[in-house]
MARTORMI-839552 format. One record per residue: x, y, z of N, C-alpha, C in turn; chain. Coordinates in Angstrom, 3 decimals, padded with zeros to 6 digits. Layout:
<pts>
PT,X,Y,Z,X,Y,Z,X,Y,Z,A $
...
</pts>
This chain:
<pts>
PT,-050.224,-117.860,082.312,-049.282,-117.070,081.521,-050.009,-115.968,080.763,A $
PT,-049.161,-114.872,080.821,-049.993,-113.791,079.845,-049.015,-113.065,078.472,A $
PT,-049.196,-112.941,077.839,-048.555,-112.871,076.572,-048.691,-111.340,075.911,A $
PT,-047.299,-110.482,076.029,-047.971,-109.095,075.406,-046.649,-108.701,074.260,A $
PT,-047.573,-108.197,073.174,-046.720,-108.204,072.101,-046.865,-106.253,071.792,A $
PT,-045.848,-105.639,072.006,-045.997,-104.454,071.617,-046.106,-104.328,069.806,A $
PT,-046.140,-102.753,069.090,-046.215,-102.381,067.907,-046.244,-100.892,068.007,A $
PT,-045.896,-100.371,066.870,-046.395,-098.751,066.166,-045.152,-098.141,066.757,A $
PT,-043.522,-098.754,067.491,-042.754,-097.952,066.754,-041.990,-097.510,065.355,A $
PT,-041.358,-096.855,065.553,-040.336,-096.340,064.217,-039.913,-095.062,064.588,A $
PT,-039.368,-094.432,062.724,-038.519,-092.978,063.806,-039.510,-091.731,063.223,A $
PT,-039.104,-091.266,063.902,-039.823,-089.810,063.854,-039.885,-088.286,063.842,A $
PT,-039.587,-087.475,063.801,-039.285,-086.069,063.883,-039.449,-085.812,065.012,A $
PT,-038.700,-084.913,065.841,-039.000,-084.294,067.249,-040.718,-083.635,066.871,A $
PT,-040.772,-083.505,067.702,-042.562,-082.477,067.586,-043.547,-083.681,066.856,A $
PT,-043.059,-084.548,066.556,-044.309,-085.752,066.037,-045.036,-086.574,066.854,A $
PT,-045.670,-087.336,066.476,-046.642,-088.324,067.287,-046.264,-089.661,066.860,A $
PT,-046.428,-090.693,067.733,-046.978,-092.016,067.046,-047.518,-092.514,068.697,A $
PT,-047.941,-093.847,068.203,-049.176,-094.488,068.641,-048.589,-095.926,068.924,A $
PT,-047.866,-096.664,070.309,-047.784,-097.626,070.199,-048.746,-098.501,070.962,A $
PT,-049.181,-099.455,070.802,-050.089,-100.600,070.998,-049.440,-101.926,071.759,A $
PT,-050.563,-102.533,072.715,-050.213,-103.681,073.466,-051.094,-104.688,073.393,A $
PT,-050.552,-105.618,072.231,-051.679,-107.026,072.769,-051.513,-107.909,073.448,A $
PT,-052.754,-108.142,074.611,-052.488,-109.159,075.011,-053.472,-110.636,074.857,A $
PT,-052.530,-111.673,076.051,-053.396,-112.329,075.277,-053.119,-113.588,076.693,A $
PT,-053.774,-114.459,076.589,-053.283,-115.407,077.746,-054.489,-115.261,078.771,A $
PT,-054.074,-115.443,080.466,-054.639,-115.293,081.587,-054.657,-113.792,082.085,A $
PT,-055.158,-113.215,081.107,-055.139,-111.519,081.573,-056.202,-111.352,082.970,A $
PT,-057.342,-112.118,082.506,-058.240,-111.982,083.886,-057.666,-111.661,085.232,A $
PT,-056.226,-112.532,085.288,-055.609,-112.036,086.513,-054.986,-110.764,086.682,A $
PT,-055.028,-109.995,085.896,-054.223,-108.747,085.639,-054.781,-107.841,086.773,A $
PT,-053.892,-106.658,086.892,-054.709,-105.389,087.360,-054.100,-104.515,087.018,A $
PT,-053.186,-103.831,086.207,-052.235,-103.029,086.444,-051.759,-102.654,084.546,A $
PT,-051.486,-102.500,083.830,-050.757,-102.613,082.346,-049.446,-101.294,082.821,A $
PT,-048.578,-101.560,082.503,-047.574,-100.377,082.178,-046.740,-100.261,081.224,A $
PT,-045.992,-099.010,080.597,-045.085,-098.941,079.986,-043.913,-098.344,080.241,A $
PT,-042.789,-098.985,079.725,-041.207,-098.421,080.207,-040.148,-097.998,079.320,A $
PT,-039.247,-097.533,079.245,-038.655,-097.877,078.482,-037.238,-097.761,078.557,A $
PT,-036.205,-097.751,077.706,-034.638,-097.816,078.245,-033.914,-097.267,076.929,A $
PT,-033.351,-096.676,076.989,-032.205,-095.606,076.161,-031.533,-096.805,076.695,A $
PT,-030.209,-096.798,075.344,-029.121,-096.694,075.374,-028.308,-096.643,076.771,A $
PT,-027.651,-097.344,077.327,-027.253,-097.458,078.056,-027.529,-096.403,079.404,A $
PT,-029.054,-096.803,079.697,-029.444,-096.304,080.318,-030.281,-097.371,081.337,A $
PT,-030.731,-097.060,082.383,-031.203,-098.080,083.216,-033.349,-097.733,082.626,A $
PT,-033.797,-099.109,082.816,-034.933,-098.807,082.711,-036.313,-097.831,083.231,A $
PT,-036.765,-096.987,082.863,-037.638,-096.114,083.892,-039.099,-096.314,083.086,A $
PT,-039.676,-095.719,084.422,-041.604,-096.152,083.937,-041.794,-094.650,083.194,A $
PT,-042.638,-094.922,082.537,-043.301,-093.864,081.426,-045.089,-093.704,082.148,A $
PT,-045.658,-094.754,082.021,-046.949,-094.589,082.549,-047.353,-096.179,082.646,A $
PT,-048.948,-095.748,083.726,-049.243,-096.780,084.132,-051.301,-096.808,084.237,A $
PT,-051.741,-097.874,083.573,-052.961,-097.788,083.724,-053.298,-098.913,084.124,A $
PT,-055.024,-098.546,085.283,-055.367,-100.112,085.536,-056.413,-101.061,084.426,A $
PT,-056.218,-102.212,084.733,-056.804,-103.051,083.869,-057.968,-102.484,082.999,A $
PT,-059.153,-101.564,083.833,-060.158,-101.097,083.603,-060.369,-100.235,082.696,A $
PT,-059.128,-099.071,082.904,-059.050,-098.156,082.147,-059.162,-097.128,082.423,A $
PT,-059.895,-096.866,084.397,-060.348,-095.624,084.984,-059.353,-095.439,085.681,A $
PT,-058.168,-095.375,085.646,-057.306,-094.491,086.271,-055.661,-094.873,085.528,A $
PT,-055.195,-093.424,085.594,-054.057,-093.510,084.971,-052.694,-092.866,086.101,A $
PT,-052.118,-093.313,085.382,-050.458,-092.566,086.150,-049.529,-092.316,085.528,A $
PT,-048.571,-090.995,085.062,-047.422,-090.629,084.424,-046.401,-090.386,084.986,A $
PT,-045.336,-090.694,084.288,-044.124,-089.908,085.272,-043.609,-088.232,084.624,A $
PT,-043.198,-087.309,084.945,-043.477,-086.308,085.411,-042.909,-085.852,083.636,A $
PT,-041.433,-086.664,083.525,-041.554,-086.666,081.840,-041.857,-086.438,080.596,A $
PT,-043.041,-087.062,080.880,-044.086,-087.411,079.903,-045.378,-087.062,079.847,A $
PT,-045.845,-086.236,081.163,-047.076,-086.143,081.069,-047.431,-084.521,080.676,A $
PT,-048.546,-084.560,080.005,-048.827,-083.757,079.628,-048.912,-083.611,077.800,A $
PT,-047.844,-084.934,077.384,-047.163,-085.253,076.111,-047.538,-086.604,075.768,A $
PT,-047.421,-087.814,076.759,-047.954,-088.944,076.380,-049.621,-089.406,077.062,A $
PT,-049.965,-090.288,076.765,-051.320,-090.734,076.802,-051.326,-092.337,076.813,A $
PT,-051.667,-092.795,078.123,-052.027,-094.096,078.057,-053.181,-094.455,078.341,A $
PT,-054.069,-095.337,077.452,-055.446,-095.610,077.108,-055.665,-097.284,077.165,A $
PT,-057.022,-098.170,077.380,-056.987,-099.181,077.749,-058.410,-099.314,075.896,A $
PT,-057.954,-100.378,075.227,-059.340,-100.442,074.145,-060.327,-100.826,075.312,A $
PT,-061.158,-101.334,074.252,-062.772,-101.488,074.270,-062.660,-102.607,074.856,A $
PT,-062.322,-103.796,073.816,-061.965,-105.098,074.089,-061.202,-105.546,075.301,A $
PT,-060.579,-104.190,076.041,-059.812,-104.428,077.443,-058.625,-105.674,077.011,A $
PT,-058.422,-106.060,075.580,-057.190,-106.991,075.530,-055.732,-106.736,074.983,A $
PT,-056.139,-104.926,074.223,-054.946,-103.768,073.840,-054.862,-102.883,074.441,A $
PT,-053.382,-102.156,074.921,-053.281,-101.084,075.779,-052.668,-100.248,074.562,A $
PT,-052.620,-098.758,074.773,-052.173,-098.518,073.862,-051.258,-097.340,074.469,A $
PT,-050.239,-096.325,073.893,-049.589,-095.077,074.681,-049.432,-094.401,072.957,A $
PT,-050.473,-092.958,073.501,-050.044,-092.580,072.118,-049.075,-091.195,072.802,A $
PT,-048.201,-091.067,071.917,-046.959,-090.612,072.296,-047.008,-089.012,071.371,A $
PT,-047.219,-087.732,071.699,-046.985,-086.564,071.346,-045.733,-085.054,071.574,A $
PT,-045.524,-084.383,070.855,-044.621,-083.966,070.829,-042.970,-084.278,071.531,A $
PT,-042.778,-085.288,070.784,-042.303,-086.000,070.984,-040.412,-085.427,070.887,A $
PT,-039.702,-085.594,071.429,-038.658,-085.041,071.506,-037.091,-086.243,071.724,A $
PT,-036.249,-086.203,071.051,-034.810,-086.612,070.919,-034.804,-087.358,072.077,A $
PT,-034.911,-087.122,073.353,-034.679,-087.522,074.415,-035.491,-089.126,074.833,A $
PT,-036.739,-088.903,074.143,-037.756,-089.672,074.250,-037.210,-090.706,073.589,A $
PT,-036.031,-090.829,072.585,-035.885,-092.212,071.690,-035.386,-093.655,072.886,A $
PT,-035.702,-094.405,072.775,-035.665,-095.493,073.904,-036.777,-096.469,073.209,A $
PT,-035.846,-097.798,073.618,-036.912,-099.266,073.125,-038.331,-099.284,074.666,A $
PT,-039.334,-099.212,073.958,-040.735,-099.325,074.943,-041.464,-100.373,075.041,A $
PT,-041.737,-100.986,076.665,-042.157,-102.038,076.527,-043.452,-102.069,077.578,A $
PT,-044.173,-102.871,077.456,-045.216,-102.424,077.772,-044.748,-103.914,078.818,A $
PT,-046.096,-104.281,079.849,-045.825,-104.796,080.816,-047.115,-104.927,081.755,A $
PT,-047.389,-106.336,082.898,-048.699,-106.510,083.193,-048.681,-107.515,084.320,A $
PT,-049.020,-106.626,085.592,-049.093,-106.867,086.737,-050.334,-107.980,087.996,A $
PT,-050.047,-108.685,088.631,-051.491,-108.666,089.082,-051.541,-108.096,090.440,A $
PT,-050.537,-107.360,090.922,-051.103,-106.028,092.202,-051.606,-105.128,091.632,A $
PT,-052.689,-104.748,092.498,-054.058,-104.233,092.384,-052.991,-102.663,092.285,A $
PT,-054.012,-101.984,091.394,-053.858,-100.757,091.954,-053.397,-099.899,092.624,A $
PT,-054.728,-100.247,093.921,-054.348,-099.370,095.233,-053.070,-099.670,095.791,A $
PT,-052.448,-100.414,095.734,-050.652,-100.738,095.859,-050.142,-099.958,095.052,A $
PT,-050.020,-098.942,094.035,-049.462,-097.826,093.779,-048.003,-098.266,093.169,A $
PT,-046.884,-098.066,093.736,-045.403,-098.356,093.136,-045.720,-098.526,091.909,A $
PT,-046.606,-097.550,091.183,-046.596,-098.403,089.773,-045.168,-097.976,088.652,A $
PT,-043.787,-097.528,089.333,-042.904,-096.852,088.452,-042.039,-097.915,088.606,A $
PT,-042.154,-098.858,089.787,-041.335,-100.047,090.344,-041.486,-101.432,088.930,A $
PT,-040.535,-101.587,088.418,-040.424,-102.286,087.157,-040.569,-103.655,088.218,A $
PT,-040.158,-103.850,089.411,-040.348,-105.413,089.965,-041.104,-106.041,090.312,A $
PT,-042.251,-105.008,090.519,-043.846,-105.372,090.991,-044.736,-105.841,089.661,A $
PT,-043.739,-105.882,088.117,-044.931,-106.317,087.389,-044.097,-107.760,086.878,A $
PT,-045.343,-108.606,086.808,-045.280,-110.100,086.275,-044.365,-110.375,084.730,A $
PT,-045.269,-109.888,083.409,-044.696,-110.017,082.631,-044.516,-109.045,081.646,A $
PT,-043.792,-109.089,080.190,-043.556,-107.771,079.876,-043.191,-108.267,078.162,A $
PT,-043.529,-107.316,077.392,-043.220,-107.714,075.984,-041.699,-107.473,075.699,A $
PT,-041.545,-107.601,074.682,-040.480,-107.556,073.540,-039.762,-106.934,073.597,A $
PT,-040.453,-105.458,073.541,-039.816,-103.779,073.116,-040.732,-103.745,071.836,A $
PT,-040.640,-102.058,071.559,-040.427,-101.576,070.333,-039.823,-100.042,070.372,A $
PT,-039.110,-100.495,068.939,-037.881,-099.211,069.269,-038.631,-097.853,069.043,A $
PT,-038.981,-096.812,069.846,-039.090,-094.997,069.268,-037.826,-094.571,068.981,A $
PT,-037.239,-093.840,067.981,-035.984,-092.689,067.611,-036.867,-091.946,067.061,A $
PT,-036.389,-090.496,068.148,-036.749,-089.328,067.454,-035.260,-088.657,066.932,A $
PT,-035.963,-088.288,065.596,-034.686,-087.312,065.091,-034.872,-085.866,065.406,A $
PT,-033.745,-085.152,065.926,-033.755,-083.877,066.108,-034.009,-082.702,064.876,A $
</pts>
C-alpha cells in the first residue's frame, strides 16, 4: 500500500502562485510514475502533469505548461507542483497520484493507469 497526502492549497488571486506538496509514504519503492489531476466543478477529471519517480523527466498538459512546475524532493518521498500565474480557470480540487507503470509506457494523462491517489486539495483562484 502507498499512502499520499496532498497540502499548500487555498485561494488566491489570478496572476499568483502557490506551491502544493505530496507526501508519501508506504511501499513507494514500487512506484514509477507520481502525477497530478485535478477536477472543477462538475467537470470530469483531467491530468495537469506527470513526473517519474526519479525526478529526470517530466510531462505537462498543454494547459499548464509553461505556468506549472512539477518537481520530485531530495528525500524522493514529496512531490511537489508549484503552480504560477495562476488564473480563474485553474480553480479545481488537485490530487496528486502514484503509479507502478514505468515510464516508458507514457499514457501518463490516463487517470486509470495509476494505482493510488490522495485526498484532494482545493486551488480557487479569484478573478
Amino acid at each position: 500500500q502507498v499512502q499520499l497526502v496532498e497540502s499548500g492549497g487555498g485561494l488566491v488571486q489570478a496572476g499568483g502562485s502557490l506551491r502544493l506538496s505530496c507526501a508519501t509514504s508506504g511501499h513507494t519503492f514500487s512506484m514509477s510514475v507520481m502525477g497530478w489531476f485535478r477536477q472543477a466543478p462538475g467537470k470530469e477529471r483531467e491530468f495537469v502533469a506527470a513526473i517519474n519517480w526519479s525526478g529526470d523527466n517530466t510531462y505537462y498538459a498543454d494547459s499548464v505548461k509553461g505556468r506549472f512546475s512539477i518537481s520530485r524532493g531530495n528525500a524522493r518521498n514529496t512531490g511537489y507542483l508549484q503552480m504560477n500565474s495562476l488564473k480563474p480557470e485553474d480553480t479545481a480540487v488537485y490530487y496528486c497520484a502514484a503509479r507502478r507503470l514505468p515510464w516508458g509506457s507514457t499514457r501518463y494523462h490516463d487517470s486509470g493507469t495509476y494505482d493510488y491517489w490522495g485526498q484532494g486539495t482545493q486551488v480557487t483562484v479569484s478573478s
